[in-house]
N, C-alpha and C positions, 0 to 999 in steps of 0.2 A: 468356570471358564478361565480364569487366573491361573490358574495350576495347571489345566492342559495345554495354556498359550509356552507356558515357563518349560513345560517336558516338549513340546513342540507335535504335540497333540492336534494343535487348532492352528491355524493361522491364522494371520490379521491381515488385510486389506484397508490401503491407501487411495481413494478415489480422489483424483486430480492431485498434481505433482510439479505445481507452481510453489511459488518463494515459501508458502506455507508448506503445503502436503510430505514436498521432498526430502526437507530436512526432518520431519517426525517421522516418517518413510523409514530413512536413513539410522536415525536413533534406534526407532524401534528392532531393526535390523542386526542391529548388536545383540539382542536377549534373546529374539523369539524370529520366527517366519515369519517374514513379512510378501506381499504380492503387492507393487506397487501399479496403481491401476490411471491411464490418462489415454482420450478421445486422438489426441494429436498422435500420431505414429512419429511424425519428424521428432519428436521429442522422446519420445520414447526410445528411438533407435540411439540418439545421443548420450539418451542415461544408461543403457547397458555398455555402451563405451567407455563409460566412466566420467563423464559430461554434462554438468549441470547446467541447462538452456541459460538459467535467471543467474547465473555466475556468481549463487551465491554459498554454493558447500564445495569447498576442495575436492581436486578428483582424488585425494588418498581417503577421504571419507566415504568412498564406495568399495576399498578392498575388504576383502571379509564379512560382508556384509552380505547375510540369509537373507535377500530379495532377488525378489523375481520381477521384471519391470515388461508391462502387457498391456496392448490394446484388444484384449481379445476376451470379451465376454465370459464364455467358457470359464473360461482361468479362475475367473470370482468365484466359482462355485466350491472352490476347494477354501477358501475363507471363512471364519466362524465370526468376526466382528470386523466391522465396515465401521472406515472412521472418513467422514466426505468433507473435505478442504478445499472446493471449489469458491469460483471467485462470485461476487454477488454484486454485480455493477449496479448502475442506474440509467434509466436512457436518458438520451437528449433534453426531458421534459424534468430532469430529475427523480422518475417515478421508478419505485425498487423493478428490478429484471431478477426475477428470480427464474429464468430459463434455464442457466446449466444448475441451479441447487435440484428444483423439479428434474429436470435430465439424471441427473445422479441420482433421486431420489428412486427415482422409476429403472436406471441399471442396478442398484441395489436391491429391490423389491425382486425381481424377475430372477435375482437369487440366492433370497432370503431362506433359511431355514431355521425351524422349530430350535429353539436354542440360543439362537446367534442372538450378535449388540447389534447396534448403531449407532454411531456417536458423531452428532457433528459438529464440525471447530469453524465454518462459515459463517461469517459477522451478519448477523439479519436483525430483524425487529423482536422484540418479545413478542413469544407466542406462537411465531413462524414454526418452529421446530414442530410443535403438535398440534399446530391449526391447519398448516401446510402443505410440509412436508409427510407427518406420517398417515394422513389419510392417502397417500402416492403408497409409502411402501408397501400398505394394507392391499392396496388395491391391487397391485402389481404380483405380492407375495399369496396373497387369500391367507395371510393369516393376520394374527392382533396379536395388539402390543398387550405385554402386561403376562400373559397366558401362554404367547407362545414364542414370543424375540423383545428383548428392553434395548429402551432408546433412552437415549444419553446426549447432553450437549456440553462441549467445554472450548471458552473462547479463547481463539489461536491471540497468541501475545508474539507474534515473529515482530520485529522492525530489523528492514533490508537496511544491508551495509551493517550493522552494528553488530561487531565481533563482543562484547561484552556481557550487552541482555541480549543472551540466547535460550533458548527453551528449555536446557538443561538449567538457569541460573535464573527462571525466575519463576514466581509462585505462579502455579496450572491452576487455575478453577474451574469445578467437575461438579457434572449434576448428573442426575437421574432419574427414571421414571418412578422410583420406587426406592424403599433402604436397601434391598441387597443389589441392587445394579447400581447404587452410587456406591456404593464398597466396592463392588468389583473394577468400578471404573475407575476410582481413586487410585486401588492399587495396580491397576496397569499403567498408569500414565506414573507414579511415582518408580515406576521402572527408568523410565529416560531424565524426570525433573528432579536433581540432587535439592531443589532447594523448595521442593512438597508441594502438597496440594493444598487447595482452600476448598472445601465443601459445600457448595451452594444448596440452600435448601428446596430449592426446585429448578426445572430448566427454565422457566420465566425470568428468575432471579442472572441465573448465568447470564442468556443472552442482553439482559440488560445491564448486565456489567461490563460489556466491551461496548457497546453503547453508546455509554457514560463517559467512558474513558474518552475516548475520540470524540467527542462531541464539547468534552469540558474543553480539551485544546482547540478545537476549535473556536470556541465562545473566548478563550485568552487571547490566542492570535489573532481573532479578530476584535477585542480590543486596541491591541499593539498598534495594526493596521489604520483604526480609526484612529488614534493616537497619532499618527505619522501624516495621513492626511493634515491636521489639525497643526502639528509642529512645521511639515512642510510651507505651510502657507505665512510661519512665525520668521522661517529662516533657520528654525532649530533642527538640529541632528537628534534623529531619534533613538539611535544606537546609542551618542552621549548623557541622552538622559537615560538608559534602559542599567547604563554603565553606573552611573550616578546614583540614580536609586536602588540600584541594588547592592549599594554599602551598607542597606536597613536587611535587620537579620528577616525581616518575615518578607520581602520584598519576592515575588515569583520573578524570575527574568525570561519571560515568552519575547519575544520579538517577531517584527513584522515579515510580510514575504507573500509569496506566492502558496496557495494552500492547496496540494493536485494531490495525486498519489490514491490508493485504492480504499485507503481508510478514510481522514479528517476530512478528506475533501467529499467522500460520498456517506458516511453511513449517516450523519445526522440527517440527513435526505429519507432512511430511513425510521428512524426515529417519530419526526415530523409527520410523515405520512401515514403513520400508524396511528398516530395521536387525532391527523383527521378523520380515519373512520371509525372513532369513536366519539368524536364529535368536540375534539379542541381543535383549537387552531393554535401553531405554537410560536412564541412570538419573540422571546430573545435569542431562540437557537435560530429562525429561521432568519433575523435581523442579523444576524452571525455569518448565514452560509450567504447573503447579500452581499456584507462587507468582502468577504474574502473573495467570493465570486469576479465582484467587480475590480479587483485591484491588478487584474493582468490588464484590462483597458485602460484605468489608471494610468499606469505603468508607459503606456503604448503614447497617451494625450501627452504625456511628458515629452517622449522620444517625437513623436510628431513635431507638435511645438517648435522644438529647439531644432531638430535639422531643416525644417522647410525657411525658418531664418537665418539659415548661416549655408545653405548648398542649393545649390538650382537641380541637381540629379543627386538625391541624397541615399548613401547607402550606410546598413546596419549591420555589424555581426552580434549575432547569439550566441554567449558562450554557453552550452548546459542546455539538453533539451528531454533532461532525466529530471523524475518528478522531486527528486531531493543528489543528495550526494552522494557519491563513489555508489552509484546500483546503477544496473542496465534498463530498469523500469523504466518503460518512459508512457504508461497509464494515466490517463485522466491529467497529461502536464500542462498546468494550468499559463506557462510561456506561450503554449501554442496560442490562444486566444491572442494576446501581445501581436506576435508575427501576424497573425489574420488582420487585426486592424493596421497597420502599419504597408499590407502586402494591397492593401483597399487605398491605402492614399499611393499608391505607384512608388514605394518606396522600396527600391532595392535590399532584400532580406540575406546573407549567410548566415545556416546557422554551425555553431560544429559541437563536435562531445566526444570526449576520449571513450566515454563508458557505452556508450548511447550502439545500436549497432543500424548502419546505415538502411539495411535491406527493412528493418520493423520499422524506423521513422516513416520512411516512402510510404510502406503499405497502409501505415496509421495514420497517416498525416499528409500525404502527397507531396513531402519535402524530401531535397536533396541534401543531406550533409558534405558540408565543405570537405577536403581533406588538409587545403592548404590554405591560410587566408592570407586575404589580400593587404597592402596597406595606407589605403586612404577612405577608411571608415571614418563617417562624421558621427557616428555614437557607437559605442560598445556596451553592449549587458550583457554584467555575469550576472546569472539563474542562481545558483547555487557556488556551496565553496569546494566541490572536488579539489581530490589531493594536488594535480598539478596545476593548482590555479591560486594556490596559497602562495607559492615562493615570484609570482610574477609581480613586478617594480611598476614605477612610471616610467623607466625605461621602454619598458617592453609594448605600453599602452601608447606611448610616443611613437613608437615605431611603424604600427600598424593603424596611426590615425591622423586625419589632415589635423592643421593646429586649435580649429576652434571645434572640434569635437567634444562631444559628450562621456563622459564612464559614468554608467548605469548601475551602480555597486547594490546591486540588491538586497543584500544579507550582508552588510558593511563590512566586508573580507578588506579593503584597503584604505579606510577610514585613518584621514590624515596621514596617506602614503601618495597619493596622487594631486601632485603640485604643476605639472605644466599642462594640465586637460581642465574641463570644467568636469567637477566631481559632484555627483549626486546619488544620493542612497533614501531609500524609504525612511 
């Protein structure tokens, strides 16, 4: 399959063509044929323009580039390996939605042929992959794995906004149903990854190596978090101790925050629930995904607090309503929860966000982004330290806040720079 992907014999197919799918899309696009395959038409019609929705691959990185970008069924059928990078939420209750994996699993299947891969880079539980998923494609394709199409899982390592670990620069780990489908899958992906592969000795193994990953950050940051409850009640800056101890060479520097985003904030969600239908209950990750959970109300008790003492109609702006910095994601942002308590005590809410785009907050969230703020805000929270929100003074926060206002420094971006506000940070 390697050899006829490279003469351009086979083509690949990219099922879902979010922050993950597009950019492996896009790479693979340089060597071989690629079909890039996504449900949304609006999106699709923007990336044959040259238009990445998640604004996260330059538009020069769609010139020359052997892809074909389709919501049309049909189209798969000219594909010999399907690789599905759909997204794997959680609902409301925390419980894995594996609706669009199954959805993708069941467009794949319907046109699967004797031959072809599978390979999926969608972050789930161990096990998901062939307890799941492939009794979908069987069912869909009438054929079996093993005999007559190999499936393969290898976990997507993307983190949005970050120009440095990109998929070409960091180790790919690749499994297979068998030894010659993890060969053939190693050497296709060591197509796009300069910096190799790691060989997982089964797909159990894989998917529990993305897992782990997110789940460990989450178990540190929700240290951090509890750590700052604790210093906060001291008087202590938790940023100056995080600064402090990590003059020691083995010292990890996590810090505290708000924990959203489609990874650290849900997969230990899956993890967890896997563990209980096997019959654990798991008890420091899940004491983990509590902490971090609760630290947007946290956050909000605080901001209560202080404006209901100091203003009789008290208003907020939001700086940041992206689930980290410089990306237009604004998935699972754990601010929203913040605004919700805050918008329940009748407390006037702006929020704004240079990266954020107005028309997905509304639809996601039933909020308006400000375009221009006002300037008699009795607290201000920055969410995150987007790029232009690093070079702003106490100038700037004077300007846009009555005198006894609050700055909400969440990720300590102006730590010992704001002197005529009251200044507070996790």
């Amino acid at each position: 399959m390697y050899q006829e992907l490279l003469e351009k014999k086979a083509r690949l197919a990219v099922i879902g063509l979010g922050y993950v799918g597009l950019p492996i899309a896009l790479e693979f696009a340089k060597k071989i044929s690629v079909i890039g395959f996504d449900i949304n038409s609006r999106r699709i019609d923007m990336m044959r323009n040259g238009i990445d929705p998640s604004k996260e691959v330059n538009g020069h990185e769609f010139n020359g580039a052997d892809i074909r970008f389709t919501d049309d069924l049909e189209e798969l059928r000219g594909a010999n390996v399907f690789i599905v990078a759909v997204p794997t939420p959680v609902d409301k209750y925390n419980v894995p939605d594996l609706k669009p994996l199954v959805g993708a699993s069941e467009t794949v299947g319907k046109v699967l042929k004797k031959g072809d891969y599978v390979i999926y880079e969608s972050t789930t539980y161990p096990g998901c992959t062939e307890e799941d998923c492939l009794p979908v494609l069987e069912k869909f394709s009438g054929l079996k794995m093993g005999t007559d199409f190999k499936l393969g899982y290898s976990p997507e390592r993307i983190n949005p906004g970050d120009k440095k670990n990109t998929l070409k620069t960091v180790i790919k780990v690749v499994s297979g149903c068998d030894a010659e489908s993890l060969g053939e899958i190693a050497s296709l992906y060591e197509l796009v990854v300069d910096a190799g592969v790691h060989r997982a000795s089964s797909i159990k193994v894989a998917e529990a190596t993305k897992i782990v990953e997110n789940t460990q950050r989450d178990l540190n940051i929700a240290l951090m978090n509890e750590l700052s409850l604790i210093f906060d009640r001291m008087g202590v800056n938790t940023f100056e101790v995080i600064e402090a101890a990590g003059t020691k060479w083995n010292f990890l520097k996590f810090q505290p925050g708000l924990v959203g985003g489609h990874c650290i904030g849900v997969d230990p969600y899956y993890l967890t629930y896997k563990a209980a239908s096997l019959g654990y209950e798991s008890k420091v990750i899940t004491a983990s995904r509590y902490i971090n959970d609760d630290m947007a109300k946290y956050v909000a008790r605080k901001i209560i607090t202080h404006v209901l003492r100091n203003a009789n109609d008290p208003k907020v702006l939001v700086k940041g309503v992206t689930f980290k910095e410089n990306v237009s994601d604004i998935r699972n942002s754990k601010i929203i929860d913040t605004v919700k308590e805050l918008l329940a005590f009748n407390i006037h809410v702006d929020v704004e966000d240079p990266y954020a785009e107005t028309g997905e907050v509304h639809e996601e969230y039933g909020l308006h982004l400000v375009r221009k703020v006002a300037n008699d805000y009795d607290a201000v929270i920055i969410t995150v330290p987007h790029a232009p929100y690093l070079s702003l003074s106490d100038a700037d926060f004077s300007s846009i806040t009555n005198k006894e206002a609050m700055i909400a420094d969440l990720k300590g971006i102006y730590k010992n720079k704001i002197t005529s506000r009251k200044y507070w940070s996790l």
